[in-house]
VOFIFI-785507 format. One record per residue (C-alpha): residue in three letters; y, z negated, x. Coordinates in pm, whole numbers, padded with zeros to 5 digits, always signed. Example, Ala and Ser with C-alpha at 12.3 -4.5 7.8 and 13.67 -1.06 7.14 Angstrom:
<sites>
ALA-00450-00780+01230SER-00106-00714+01367
</sites>
This chain:
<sites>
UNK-06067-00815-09948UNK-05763-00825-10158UNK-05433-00762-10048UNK-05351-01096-10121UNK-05601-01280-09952UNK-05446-01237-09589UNK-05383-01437-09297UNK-05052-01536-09221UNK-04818-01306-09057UNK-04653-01333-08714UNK-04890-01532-08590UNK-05181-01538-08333UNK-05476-01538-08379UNK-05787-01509-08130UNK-06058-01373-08304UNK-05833-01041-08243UNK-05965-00895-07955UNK-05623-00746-07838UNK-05447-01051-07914UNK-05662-01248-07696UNK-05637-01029-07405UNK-05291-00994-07428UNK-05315-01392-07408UNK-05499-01377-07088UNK-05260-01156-06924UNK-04928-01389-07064UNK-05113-01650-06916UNK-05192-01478-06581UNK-04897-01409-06497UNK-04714-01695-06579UNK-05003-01884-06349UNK-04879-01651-06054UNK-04519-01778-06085UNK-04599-02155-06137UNK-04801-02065-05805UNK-04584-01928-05619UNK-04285-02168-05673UNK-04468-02419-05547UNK-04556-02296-05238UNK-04213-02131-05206UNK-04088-02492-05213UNK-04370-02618-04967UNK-04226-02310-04722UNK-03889-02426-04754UNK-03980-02778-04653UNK-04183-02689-04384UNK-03868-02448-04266UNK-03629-02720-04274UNK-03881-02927-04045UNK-03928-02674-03837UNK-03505-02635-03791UNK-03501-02997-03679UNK-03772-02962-03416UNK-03523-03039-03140UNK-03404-03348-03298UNK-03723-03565-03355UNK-03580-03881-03502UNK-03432-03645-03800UNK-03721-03445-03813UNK-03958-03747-03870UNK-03693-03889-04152UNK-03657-03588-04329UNK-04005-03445-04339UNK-04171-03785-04401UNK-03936-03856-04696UNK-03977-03504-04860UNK-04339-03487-04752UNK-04379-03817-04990UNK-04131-03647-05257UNK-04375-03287-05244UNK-04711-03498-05292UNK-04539-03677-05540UNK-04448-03355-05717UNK-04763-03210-05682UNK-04904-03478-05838UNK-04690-03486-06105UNK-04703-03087-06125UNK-05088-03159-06160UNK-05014-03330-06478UNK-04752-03117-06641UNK-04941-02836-06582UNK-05293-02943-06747UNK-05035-03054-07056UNK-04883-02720-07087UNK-05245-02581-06974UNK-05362-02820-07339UNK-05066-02734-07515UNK-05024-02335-07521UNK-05450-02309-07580UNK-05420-02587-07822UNK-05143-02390-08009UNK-05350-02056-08018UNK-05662-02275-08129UNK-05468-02408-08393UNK-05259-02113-08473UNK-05626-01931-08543UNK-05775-02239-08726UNK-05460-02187-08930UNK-05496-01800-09026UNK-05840-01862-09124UNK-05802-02207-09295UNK-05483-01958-09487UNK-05712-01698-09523UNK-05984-01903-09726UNK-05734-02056-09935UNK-05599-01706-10033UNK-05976-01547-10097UNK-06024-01897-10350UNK-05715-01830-10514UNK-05805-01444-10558UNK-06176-01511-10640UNK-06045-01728-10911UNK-05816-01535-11066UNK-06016-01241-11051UNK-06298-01399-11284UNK-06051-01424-11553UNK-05880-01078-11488UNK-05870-00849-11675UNK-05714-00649-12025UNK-05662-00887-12310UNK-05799-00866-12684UNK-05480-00805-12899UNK-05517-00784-13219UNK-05203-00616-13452UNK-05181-00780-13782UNK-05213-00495-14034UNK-04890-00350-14226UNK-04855-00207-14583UNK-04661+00136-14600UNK-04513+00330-14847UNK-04288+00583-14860UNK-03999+00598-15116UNK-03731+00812-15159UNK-03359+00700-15107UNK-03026+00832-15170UNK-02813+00977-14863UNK-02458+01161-14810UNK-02409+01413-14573UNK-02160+01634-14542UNK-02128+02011-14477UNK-01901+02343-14416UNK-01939+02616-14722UNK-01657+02900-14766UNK-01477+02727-14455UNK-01448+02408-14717UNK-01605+02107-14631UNK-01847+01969-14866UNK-02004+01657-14954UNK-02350+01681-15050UNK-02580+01358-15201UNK-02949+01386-15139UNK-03249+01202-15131UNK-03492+01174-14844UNK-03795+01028-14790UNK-03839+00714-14574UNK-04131+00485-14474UNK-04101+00141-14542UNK-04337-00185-14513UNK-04452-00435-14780UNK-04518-00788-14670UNK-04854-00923-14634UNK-04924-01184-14923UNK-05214-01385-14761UNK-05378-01406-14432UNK-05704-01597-14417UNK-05856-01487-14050UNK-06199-01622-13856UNK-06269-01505-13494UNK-06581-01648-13291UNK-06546-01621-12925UNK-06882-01589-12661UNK-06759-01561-12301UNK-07020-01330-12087UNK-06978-01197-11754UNK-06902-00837-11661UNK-07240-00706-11447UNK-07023-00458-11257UNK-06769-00704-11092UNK-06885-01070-11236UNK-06537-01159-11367UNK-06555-01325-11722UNK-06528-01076-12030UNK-06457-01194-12394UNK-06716-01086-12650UNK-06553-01115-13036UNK-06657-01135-13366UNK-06372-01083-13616UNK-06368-01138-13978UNK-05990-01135-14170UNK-05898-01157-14549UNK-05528-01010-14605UNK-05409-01054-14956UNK-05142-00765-15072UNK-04929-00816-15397UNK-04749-00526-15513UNK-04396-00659-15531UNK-04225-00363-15612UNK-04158-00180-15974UNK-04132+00211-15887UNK-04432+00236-15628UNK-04768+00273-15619UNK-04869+00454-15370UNK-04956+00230-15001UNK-05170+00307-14705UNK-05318-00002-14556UNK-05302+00016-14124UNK-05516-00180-14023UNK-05583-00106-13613UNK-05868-00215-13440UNK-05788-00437-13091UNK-05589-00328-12821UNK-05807-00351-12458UNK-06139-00330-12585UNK-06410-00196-12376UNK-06670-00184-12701UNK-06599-00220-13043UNK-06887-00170-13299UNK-06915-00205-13690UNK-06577-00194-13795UNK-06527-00208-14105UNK-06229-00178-14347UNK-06341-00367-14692UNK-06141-00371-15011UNK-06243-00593-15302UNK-06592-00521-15175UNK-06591-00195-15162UNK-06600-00034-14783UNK-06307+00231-14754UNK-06387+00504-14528UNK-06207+00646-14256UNK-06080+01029-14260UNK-05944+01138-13978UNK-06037+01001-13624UNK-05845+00760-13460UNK-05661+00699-13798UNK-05660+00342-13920UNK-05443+00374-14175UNK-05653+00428-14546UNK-05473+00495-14852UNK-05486+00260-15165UNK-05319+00262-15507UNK-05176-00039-15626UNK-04970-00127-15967UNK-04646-00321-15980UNK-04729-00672-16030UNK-05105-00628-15935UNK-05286-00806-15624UNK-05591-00683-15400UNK-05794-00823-15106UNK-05863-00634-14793UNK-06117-00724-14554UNK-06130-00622-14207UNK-06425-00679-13990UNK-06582-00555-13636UNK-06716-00692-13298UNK-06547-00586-12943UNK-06564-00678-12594UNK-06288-00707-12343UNK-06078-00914-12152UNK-06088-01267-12056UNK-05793-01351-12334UNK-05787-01298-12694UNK-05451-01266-12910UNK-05353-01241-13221UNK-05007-01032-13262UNK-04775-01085-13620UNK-04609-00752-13511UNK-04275-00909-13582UNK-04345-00952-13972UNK-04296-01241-14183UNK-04667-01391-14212UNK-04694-01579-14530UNK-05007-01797-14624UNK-05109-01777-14298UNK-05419-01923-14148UNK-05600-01843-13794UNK-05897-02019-13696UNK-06042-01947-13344UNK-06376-02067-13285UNK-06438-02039-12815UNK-06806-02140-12776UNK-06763-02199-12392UNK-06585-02456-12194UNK-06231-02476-12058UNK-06071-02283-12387UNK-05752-02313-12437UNK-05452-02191-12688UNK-05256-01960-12516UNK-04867-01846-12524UNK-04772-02238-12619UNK-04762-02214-12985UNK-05006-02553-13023UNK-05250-02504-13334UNK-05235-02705-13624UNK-05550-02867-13536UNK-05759-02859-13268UNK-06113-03020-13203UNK-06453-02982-13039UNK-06769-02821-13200UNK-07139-02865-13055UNK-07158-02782-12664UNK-06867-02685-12484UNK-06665-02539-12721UNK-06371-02593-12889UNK-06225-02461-13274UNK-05854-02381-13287UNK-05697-02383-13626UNK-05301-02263-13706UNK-05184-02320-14064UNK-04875-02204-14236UNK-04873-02270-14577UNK-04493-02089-14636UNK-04437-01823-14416UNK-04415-01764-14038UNK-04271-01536-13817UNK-04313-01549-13391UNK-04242-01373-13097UNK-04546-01497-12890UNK-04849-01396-13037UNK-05189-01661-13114UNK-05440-01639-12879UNK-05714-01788-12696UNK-05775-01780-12322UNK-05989-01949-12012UNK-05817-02213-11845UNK-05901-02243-11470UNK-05921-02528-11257UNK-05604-02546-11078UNK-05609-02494-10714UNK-05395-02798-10546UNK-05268-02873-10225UNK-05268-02485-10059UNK-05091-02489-09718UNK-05120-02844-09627UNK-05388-02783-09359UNK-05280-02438-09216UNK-04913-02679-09167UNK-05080-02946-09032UNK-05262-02713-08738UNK-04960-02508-08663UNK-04754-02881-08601UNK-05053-02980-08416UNK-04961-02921-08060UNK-04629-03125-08129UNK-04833-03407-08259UNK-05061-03438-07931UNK-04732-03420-07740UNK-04624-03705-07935UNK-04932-03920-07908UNK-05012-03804-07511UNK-04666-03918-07374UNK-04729-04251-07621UNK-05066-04272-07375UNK-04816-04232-07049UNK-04539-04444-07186UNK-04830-04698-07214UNK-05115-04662-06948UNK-05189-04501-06650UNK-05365-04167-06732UNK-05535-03986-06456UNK-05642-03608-06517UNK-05926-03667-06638UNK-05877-03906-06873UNK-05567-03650-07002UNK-05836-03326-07018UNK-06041-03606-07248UNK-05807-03693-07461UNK-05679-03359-07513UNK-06013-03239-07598UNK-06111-03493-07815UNK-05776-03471-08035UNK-05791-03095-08083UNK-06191-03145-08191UNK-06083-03366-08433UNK-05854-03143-08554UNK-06143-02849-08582UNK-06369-03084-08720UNK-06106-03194-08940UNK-06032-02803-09088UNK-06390-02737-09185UNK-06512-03049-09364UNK-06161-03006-09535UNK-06329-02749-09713UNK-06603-02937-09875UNK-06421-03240-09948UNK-06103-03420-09989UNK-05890-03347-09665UNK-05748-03738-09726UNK-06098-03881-09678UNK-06238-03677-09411UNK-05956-03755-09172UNK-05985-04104-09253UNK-06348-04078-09167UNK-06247-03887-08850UNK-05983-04145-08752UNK-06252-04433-08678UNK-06461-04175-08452UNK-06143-04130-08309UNK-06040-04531-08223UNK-06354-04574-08111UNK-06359-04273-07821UNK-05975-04380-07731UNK-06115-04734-07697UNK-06251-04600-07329UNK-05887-04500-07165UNK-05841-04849-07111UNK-06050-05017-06814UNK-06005-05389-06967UNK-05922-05537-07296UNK-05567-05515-07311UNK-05552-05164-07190UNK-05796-05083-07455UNK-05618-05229-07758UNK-05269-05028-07611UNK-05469-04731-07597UNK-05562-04795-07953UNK-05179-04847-08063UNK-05075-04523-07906UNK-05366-04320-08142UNK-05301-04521-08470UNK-04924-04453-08384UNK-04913-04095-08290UNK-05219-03920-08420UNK-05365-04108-08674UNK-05017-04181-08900UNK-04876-03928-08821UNK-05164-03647-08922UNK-05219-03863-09209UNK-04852-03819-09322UNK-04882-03415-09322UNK-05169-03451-09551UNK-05008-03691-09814UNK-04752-03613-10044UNK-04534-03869-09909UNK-04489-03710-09504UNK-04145-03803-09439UNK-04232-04174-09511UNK-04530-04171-09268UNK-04384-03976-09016UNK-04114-04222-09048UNK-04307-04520-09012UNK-04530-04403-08729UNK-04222-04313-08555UNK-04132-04664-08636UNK-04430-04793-08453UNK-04470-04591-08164UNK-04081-04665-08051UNK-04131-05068-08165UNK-04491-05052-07961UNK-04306-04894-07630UNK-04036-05216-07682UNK-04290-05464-07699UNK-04512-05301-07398UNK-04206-05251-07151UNK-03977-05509-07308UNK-04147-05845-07327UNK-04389-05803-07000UNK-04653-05627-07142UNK-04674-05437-06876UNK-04941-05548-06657UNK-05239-05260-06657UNK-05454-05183-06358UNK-05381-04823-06191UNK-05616-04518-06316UNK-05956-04501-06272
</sites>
């Protein structure tokens, strides 16, 4: 696993053993207090009661109006405690769903950019050096006197590359030891040299093979047809004479293997006559470090020929190149948002359902089950395909199981306003670009709904079933 592809941090997740027993024991103990609170309270009335024994007409009002007011709260203590009961395992189902649904993501993202890892090709256009010898002053001390002295010294200097006529063919192949893509070249160059100057004659011609090759075989350094040979190893640089006035043709070829991206670098020198053409036989080429070719076009199969052309002279601080493009990787985070919101959004929609209906506990452990399975149901098939569309196709499984809270028709179709208003919108809005408007308008809805069902006698539903 790479270090990137992790869950994300700070939060809990419960396929971690420890975390999930530390869970239980949270939720233990705070159990215990809830418990005991109540039937602290319960003592307290039953104190009170037992105070006003001697006085049976207060006795009788007091403990008959707070007996009332204690089923009443137990009843309602029923309720807010199967909510928070939905709420805080909701949030650690979601909270998990999240870390994994993040964790996925990240492995894509790494697995992608691992099969196009790796060293790139560069190749160094060649130079022309010479060494010449050129005046210089120094001074110095004789007899306590000091002297100025004019010498020569020798210096190396670089002659500009006439012509540059250049053919690379590109096969993409995968690397057997870790299956990312590799780059396997075949390089052909014809660099025209004009001796320019009138006092030398003497040039060495560097011409270095790639930088981040794996392989390179049959290089060869050609001039005028004849193959120059290399003397030393690991020296590219072979020795030529050349008159003033005369030109010669140098030919460099070879085949190499390496990275995923192939370059072409002018070594900050003046380029003239210049003319690259880059031949990818695969799909999803593309130029790379934005310098556009002067012509561009598709050859038989996949691949695609990539052509730059300067007929004066050119000089640039990106090099040429050729690379794989990948298919970008849109919309990361949406989903692990969406399930760490979730628990507000069934909140929202199951005090919609209370505002609206009468909801007995089991109709609440229903609907909370059913919302948060839409929600797991919605995570995975977000994986195969668009999250849009499966949540959509989710949504009308979901109208159709709310349809049930009601026991008639018209508790039925409010039922079905409270889901479309606080589930369905608003999930949909976290998975659309445009959230703020959808949140927006189903917060529109659920508020104008609740004015039309307690405003305008709408208000007539049977008790719960």
């Amino acid at each position: 696993m790479t270090p990137s592809a992790q869950g994300i941090p700070g939060l809990p997740d419960l396929t971690h053993p420890h975390e999930l027993v530390q869970f239980g024991t949270q939720l233990l103990q705070g159990s215990l207090l809830f418990v005991f609170l109540i039937v602290a309270l319960g003592v307290a009335i039953a104190l009170i009661s037992f105070s006003l024994r001697r006085n049976t007409t207060e006795q009788a009002v007091f403990f008959g109006e707070w007996a009332i007011r204690y089923s009443q709260l137990l009843r309602g203590l029923q309720h807010l405690a199967l909510i928070l009961v939905l709420l805080v395992t909701g949030f650690f189902l979601t909270s998990t769903l999240s870390n994994r649904y993040h964790y996925w993501e990240q492995a894509k993202v790494s697995q992608v950019a691992e099969s196009v890892a790796g060293d790139k090709l560069e190749q160094t256009a060649p130079q022309i050096r010479y060494i010449t010898e050129e005046p210089y002053t120094y001074t110095t001390q004789v007899n306590n006197k000091i002297v100025k002295v004019n010498d020569k010294q020798k210096v190396t200097r670089y002659l500009t590359l006439s012509g540059s006529q250049i053919q690379v063919k590109i096969d993409q192949s995968v690397n057997v030891q870790n299956r990312s893509s590799i780059y396997l070249t075949d390089y052909t160059a014809d660099y025209k040299v004009v001796n320019q100057l009138s006092d030398i004659n003497s040039f060495f011609f560097e011409a270095p093979p790639p930088y981040g090759s794996s392989l390179l075989t049959n290089y060869k350094v050609e001039r005028n047809g004849t193959r120059l040979k290399q003397t030393n190893p690991g020296d590219y640089g072979f020795p030529f004479r050349l008159e003033p006035g005369e030109e010669t043709t140098f030919r460099v070829t070879y085949q190499a293997r390496g990275g995923p991206r192939w370059v072409y670098n002018a070594a900050n020198q003046i380029l003239s006559q210049f003319r690259l053409t880059a031949t990818a036989n695969f799909s999803n080429a593309d130029f790379a470090s934005g310098i556009e070719p002067t012509n561009q076009k598709k050859i038989a199969g996949d691949g695609t020929q990539f052509t730059w052309i300067f007929a004066d002279n050119v000089s640039v601080k990106n090099p040429f190149g050729v690379f794989t493009s990948t298919q970008a990787i849109k919309n990361t985070g949406i989903i692990p948002r969406l399930l760490l919101l979730a628990p507000a959004l069934f909140l929202w929609w199951i005090l919609l359902l209370y505002l609206s209906l009468p909801m007995s506990l089991k109709n609440v452990a229903i609907a909370g089950g059913i919302f948060f399975a839409c929600l797991l149901t919605l995570t995975y098939m977000a994986r195969l395909i668009n999250a849009e569309l499966a949540w959509i196709i989710i949504s009308f499984i979901l109208l159709i199981l709310t349809y049930g809270l009601g026991s008639n028709l018209h508790a039925s179709l409010a039922a079905i306003i409270c889901t479309i208003a606080g589930a369905i919108l608003p999930v949909f809005g976290l998975l659309i670009p445009w959230s703020g408007l959808t949140l927006s308008l189903a917060g529109l809805l659920s508020v104008a709904w609740l004015a039309v069902r307690h405003w305008y006698g709408w208000d007539n539903l049977p008790a719960p079933r």
